[in-house]
N, C-alpha and C positions, 0 to 999 in steps of 0.2 A: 504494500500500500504506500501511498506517495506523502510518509510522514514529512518531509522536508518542506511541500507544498503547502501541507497545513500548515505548519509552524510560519511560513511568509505569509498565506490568507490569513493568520493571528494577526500579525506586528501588523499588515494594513488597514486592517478592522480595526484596531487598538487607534489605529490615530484618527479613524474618524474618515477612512476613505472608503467609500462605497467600494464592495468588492465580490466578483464573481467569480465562481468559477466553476470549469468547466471539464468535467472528469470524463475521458475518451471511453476509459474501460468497465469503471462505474454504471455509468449511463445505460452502455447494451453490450455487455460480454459477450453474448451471443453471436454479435455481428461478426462475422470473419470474412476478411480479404488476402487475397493470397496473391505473395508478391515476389517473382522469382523464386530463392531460397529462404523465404520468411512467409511468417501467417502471422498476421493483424489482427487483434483483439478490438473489439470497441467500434465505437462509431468512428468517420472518415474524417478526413477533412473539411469535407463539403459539408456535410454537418456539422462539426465544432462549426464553424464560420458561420452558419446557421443562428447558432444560439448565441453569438458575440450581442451584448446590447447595442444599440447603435451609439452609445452616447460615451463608450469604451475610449480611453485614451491611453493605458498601456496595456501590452499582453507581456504576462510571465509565463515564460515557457519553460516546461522542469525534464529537465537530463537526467533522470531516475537511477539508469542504469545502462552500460557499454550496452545492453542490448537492445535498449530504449530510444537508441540515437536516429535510428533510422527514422521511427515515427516521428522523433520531436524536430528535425530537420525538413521532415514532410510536409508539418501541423505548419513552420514558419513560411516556408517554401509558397502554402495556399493562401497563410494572411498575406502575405507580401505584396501576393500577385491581384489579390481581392480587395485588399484596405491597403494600398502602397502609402497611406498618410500616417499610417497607425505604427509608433516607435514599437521595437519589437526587443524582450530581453529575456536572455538564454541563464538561467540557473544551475547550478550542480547539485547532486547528494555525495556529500563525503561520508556518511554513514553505514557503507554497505560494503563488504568487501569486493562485490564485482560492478561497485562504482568506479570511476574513471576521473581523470584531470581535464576538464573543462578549458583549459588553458591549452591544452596541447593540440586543439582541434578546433577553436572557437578561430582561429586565423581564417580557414575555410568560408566560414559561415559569413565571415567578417567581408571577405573578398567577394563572396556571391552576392552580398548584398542585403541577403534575408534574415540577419542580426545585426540590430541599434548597440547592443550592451552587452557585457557578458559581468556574471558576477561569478566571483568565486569564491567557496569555502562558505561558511556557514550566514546565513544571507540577512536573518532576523533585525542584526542592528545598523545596516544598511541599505536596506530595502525604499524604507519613505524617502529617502533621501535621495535615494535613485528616480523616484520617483518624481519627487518636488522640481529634482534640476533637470529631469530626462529632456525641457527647453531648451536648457544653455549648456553648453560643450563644457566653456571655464568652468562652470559649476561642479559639472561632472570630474571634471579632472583632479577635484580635490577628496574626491571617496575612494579610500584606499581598497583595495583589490577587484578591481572591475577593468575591461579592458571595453574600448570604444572603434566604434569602424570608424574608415576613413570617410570622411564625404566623397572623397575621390577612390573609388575603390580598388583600385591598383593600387595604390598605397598600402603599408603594413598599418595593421590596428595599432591601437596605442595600450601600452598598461600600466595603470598608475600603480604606486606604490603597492608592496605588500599589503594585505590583509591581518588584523592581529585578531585575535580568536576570543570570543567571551568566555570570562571564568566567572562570571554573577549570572549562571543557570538557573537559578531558583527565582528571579528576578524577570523572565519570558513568560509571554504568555502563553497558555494553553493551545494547543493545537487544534485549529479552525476548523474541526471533523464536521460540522451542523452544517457547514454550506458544501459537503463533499456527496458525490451521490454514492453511500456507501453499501445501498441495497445489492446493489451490482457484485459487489466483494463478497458480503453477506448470504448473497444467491447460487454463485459460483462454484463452490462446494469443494475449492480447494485454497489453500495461504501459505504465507510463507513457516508457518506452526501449522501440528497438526489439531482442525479444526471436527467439532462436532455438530453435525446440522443443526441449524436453529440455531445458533449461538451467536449472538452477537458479540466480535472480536473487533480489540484495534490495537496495530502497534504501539509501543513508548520506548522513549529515549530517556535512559535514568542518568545517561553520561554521554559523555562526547567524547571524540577522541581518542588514538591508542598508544599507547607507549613502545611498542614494541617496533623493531626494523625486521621484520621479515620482507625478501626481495623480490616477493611474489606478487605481494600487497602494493595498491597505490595510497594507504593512509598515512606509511612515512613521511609522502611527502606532501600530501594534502590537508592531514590531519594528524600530526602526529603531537599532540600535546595532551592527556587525560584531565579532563576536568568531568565534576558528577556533581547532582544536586543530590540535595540533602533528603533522607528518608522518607519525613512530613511530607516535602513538597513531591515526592513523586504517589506518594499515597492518597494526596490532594487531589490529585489530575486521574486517579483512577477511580477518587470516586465522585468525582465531578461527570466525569463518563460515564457512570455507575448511575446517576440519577437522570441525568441529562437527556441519554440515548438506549439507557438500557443495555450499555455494555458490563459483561460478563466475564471476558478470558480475555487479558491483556498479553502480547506477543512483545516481550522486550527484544529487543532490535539493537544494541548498543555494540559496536565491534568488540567491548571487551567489560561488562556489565560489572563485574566480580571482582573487579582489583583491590577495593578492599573488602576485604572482608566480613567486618563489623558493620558493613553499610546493609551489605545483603542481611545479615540479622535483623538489623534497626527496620530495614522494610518489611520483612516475616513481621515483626511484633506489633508492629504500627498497622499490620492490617489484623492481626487477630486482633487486637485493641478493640479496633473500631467495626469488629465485628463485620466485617464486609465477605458478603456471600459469591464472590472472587474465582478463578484460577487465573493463575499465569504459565508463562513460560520462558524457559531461556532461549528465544530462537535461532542467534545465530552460537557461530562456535566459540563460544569464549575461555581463556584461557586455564584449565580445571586445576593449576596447580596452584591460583590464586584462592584456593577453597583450602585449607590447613585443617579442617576439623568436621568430621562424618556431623557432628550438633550441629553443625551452618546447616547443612542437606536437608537433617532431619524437621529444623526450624522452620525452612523453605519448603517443606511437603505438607506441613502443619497449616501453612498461612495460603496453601491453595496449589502451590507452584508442583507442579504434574510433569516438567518435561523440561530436560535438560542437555543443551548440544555442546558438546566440544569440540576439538579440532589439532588432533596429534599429526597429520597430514602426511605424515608417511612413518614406517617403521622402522627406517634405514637414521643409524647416525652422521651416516657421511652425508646424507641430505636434507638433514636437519642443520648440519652446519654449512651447507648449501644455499639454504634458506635462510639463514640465519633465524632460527630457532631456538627454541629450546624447548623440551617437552619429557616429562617424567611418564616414563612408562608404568614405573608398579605405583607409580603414587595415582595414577588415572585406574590401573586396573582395582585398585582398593577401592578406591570411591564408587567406580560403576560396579562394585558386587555391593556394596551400599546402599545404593541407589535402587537395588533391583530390590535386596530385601524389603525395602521402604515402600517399594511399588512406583517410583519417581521414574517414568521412562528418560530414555536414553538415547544420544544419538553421536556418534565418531566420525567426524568428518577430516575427506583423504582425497589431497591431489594426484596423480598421476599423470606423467611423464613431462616432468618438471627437467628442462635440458640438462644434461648429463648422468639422468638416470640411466641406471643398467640393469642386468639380469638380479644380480645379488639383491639389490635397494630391491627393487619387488619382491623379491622371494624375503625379503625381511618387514613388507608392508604385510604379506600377504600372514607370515607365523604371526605377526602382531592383531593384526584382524582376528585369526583365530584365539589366543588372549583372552581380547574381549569379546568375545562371545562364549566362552567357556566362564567369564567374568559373570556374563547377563547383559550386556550391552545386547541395547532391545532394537537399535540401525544401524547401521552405517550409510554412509554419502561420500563416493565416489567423483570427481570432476576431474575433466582431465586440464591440463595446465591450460593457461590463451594468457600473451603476453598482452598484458594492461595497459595502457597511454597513462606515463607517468609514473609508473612502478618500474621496480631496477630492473628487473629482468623484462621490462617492458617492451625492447628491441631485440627478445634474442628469438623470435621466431618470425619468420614473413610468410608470405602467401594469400592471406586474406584479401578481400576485393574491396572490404567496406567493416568500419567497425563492429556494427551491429551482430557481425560474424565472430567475434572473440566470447562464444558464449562456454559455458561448460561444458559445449560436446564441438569442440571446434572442429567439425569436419573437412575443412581446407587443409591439415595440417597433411603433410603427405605419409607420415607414420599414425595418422589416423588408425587407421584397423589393426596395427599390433598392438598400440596404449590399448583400445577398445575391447582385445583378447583379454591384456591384462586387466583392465576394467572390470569385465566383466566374471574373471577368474578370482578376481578379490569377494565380489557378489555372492559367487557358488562359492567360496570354502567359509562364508559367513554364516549361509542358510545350513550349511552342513554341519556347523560346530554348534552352531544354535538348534538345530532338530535333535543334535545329539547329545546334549546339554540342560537343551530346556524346552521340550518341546511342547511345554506350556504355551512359550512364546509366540511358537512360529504355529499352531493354531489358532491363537486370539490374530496374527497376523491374519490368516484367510479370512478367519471371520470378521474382519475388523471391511476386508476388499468386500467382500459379499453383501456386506450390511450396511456401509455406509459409517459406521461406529468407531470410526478408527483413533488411533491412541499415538502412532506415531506419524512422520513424514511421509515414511515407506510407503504405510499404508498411502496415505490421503495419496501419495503420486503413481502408484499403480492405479489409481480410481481415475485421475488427472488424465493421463495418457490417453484411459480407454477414450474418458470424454472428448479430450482434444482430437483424439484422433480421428473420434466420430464427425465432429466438426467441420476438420481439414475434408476428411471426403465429400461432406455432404458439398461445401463449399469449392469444392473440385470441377464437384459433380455439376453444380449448377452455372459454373463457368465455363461449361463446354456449349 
């Protein structure tokens, strides 16, 4: 879900500017366009343009994700050509880990014509400001991390100063979820957590930021500074959501939620406090060795929290210091037998074919997989590597035609189908050491596909698949 767009529809709302917006996927998932080697979710272009008010005088346009870019270059591409008087400005999410540098590709956009603005990094406390000057160029040039097209467009953009990053989190306002069309998300019947129909879900950001230099990552150099609000205030915003929309199971979304420690308790206690009829979940992979104590776990399965991801990303130590990593093996495998007892699902998330991996490094992701699943690690999440715009290992693979293409199944790569072998042979010795371990598990698995009831990722993305796929055909079919 596009939390960074909310959090800018806030700071606009907050000062008093009339503000719309316009959710492509929200609106009608259903819709699908098939485009080359892409399928389009959501309504077109020609609809968003559609529902622009006519009295609209800027459009924010949000870069979600590397694989985002196509549509949001499309979305500007339409206004440009429809409302050519209408300043146009291109946003980032640095919050995700297959987000991308905004800056290393915004030159493009800048030269075609069909972006006024670019901002970068986190947008909140320079948004209105964008806005107020978006008349005057001088103006512009004095808000640090944004970069401006040429009037003359063969010229190079311009970028003002650095960006510096807010560490008074608790001080933003709530994210602008009431004017998003969230039924769309809500309907869809799959998230980036795994969801249970009917439930009304939203993600939260309890922190910013990550501390770590892995080379795989573009947050070193986008995001690389940790700041987190304080426990109150994120318990605030869940249950403001809680009354507000009727939300139920919040998806924390933080690159790296858990760094301290005693924050994640302080959150556990402040929601059994206040007595809030609650789940959450950890949903991306965050760091598990920032958890020193099975009580944090236990606290956190107490106060709601049902599902938790991490991200050991390979089993190999030579490619761990590849990555510049670090990752405790038996302190992860301790915690997910923990976890299991507790009944807290589980999820181990693992790159593959990160450049200079070899036979060995796999056959050492592949006995660690097995680990944990003799542990109770209740998934795994395989991706195979795509070098990122703006991450260090960012230029070390080529091929691609277009970014949109650097997804986690990057199929241009030319060793495509042997990572994909390995891929897929990390899969089978998981379901294998899990049937023969716990085959508790890997039945509440079918049934979780069958039923719709599902409890991990796994589940809800075999479910995902069947439907997109169904989708992709029909929409095939009716383009002949």
């Amino acid at each position: 879900m596009p939390h960074m767009a909310a959090h800018l529809a806030a700071s606009l709302r907050a000062d008093g500017i009339d503000t719309q917006v316009i959710d492509s996927f929200g609106s009608d998932f259903r819709k699908i366009e098939i485009l080359d080697n892409f399928m389009l979710q959501g309504i077109n272009e020609s609809e968003v343009i559609e529902r622009i008010s006519f009295d609209v005088e800027v459009i924010f346009v949000y870069c979600r994700t590397i694989e985002d870019l196509l549509s949001s270059e499309r979305i500007c591409r339409a206004i440009r050509k429809s409302m050519p008087s209408l300043k146009i400005v291109m946003f980032e999410n640095i919050q995700t880990v297959n987000s991308f540098s905004l800056s290393e590709v915004i030159g493009q956009f800048h030269a075609e014509g069909i972006v006024d603005v670019g901002i970068f990094g986190e947008p909140e406390d320079r948004v209105v400001n964008v806005f107020y000057a978006i008349k005057s160029r001088s103006e512009l040039l004095k808000i640090p991390g944004i970069s401006l097209g040429s009037e003359k467009f063969a010229e190079p953009p311009v970028f003002t100063t650095p960006n510096l990053f807010n560490n008074k989190l608790n001080e933003l306002e709530f994210p602008a979820w009431d004017l998003f069309q969230l039924d769309g998300y809500w309907n869809c019947g799959f998230a980036h957590a795994p969801i249970t129909p009917g439930d009304k879900f939203l993600p939260i950001l309890t922190s910013r930021g990550c501390p770590y230099r892995c080379t795989f990552c573009v947050s070193p150099a986008i995001n690389p500074t940790w700041r987190s609000r304080s426990a109150v205030n994120v318990v605030d915003e869940m249950e403001y959501f809680f009354k507000l929309l009727n939300v139920t199971d919040f998806h924390v979304s933080d690159l790296d939620p858990t760094i301290v420690e005693s924050r994640m308790v302080e959150i556990s206690n402040e929601i059994i406090r206040r007595n809030l009829d609650i789940t959450w979940k950890i949903a991306q992979g965050t760091k598990i060795e920032t958890i020193k104590k099975k009580s944090t776990l236990t606290v956190m399965k107490q106060s709601g929290c049902n599902f938790f991801s991490f991200s050991p990303e390979t089993g190999s130590e030579k490619l761990l210091k590849l990555i510049n990593k670090r990752f405790d093996q038996d302190h992860a495998l301790e915690l997910t037998q923990h976890m299991s007892k507790i009944r807290m699902r589980t999820q181990a998330c693992f790159i593959a074919g990160v450049p200079g991996e070899d036979y060995y490094d796999r056959l050492q992701s592949i006995k660690y997989v097995r680990k944990l699943a003799k542990a109770g690690i209740d998934e795994i999440a395989v991706s195979i590597f795509t070098p990122i715009p703006g991450a260090k290992l960012g230029g070390s693979l080529l091929g691609f035609q277009h970014y949109s293409e650097l997804s986690h199944s990057p199929v241009w790569r030319e060793d495509y189908r042997e990572v994909s072998k390995f891929r897929w042979l990390m899969y089978l010795n998981y379901f294998s050491y899990q049937f023969l371990y716990h085959p508790s598990k890997s039945i509440r698995e079918v049934f979780g596909v069958l039923t719709g009831k599902v409890q991990t990722k796994m589940e809800m993305s075999l479910r995902k698949i069947i439907l997109v796929r169904f989708r992709y055909l029909k929409a095939k079919f009716l383009s002949f």
